[in-house]
C-alpha positions, 0 to 999 in steps of 0.5 A: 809439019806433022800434026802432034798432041798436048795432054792436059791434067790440071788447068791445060784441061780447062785453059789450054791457051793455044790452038786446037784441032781437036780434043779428047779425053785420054788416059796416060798410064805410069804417072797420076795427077796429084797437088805435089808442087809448090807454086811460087809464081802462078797460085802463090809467092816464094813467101807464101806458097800455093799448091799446083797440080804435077803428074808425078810417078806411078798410077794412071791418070785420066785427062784431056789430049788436045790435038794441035796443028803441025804449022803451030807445033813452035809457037805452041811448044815456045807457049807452053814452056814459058807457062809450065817451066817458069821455074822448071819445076816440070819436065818435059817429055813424050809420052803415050796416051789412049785417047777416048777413041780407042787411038794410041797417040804420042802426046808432050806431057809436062812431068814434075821433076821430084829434085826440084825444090818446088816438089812437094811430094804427097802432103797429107790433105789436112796440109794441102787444104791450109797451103791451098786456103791462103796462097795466092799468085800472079794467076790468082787465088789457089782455091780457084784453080783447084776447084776449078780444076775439080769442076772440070774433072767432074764435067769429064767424070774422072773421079779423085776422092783427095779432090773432092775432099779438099774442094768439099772443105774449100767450099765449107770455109767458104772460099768457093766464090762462083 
């Protein structure tokens, strides 16, 4: 079995949770990372939900594709469904990515699906910041994965200015635990 590609945009970047080859920092062109979906399960509950990263529509985003073997394409394919479409908020599709080598790959991208009732679409920050502030779920509190997911991006230098916006003002509430 061939060899195939995962790119990671939100915490697959930091935790991908199955077995690499390798990994580069890649760019997938036609959707952007942005915090669009209401997590009722991972960062926060259907009575208080958190917010989580989605690729949604348009821009470009920056991220990491993880090369995985063609022997582990099932096993890591069955663990990535289970992760990412707990409540199938994501879809699932193929799409072409430029790796940092200059290589054009075809990688398994995880898309939000904007009629899903967990599609938050593009809240304003002030709104991101109190959804976020408080939420909390079975993977833990929603601030540790957005300032996570921040610090990552920082490591890379992919800048997004809405990020460091709502980290900067997660920290000044003093909700920055590391």
């Amino acid at each position: 079995m061939e060899n195939f590609w995962v790119f990671g945009y939100g915490s697959l970047m930091w935790n991908p949770g199955f077995a690499i080859l390798s990994a580069e920092p890649a760019l997938l062109r036609g959707a952007h990372r942005s915090l669009c979906v209401y997590s009722w399960v991972h960062r926060g509950t259907q009575e208080r939900p958190g917010l989580v990263f989605g690729l949604d529509r348009g821009g470009a985003c920056r991220g990491m594709a993880f090369e995985v073997s063609g022997e582990n394409r099932d096993a890591t394919i069955e663990y990535l469904r289970a992760r990412e479409q707990v409540t199938m908020v994501y879809q699932e599709h193929w799409r072409r990515v430029k790796l940092a080598s200059g290589r054009t790959v075809d990688a398994l991208t995880y898309m939000v699906d904007r009629k899903h009732l967990q599609y938050a679409g593009a809240l304003p920050l002030e709104d991101q910041l109190h959804i976020v502030s408080g939420a909390h779920g079975r993977s833990g509190p929603n601030p540790d994965y957005v300032l996570s997911t921040a610090n990552h991006l920082l490591e890379l230098k992919i800048r997004d200015h809405n990020l460091e916006w709502l980290t900067t003002q997660l920290r000044e509430a003093g909700v920055d635990k590391s």
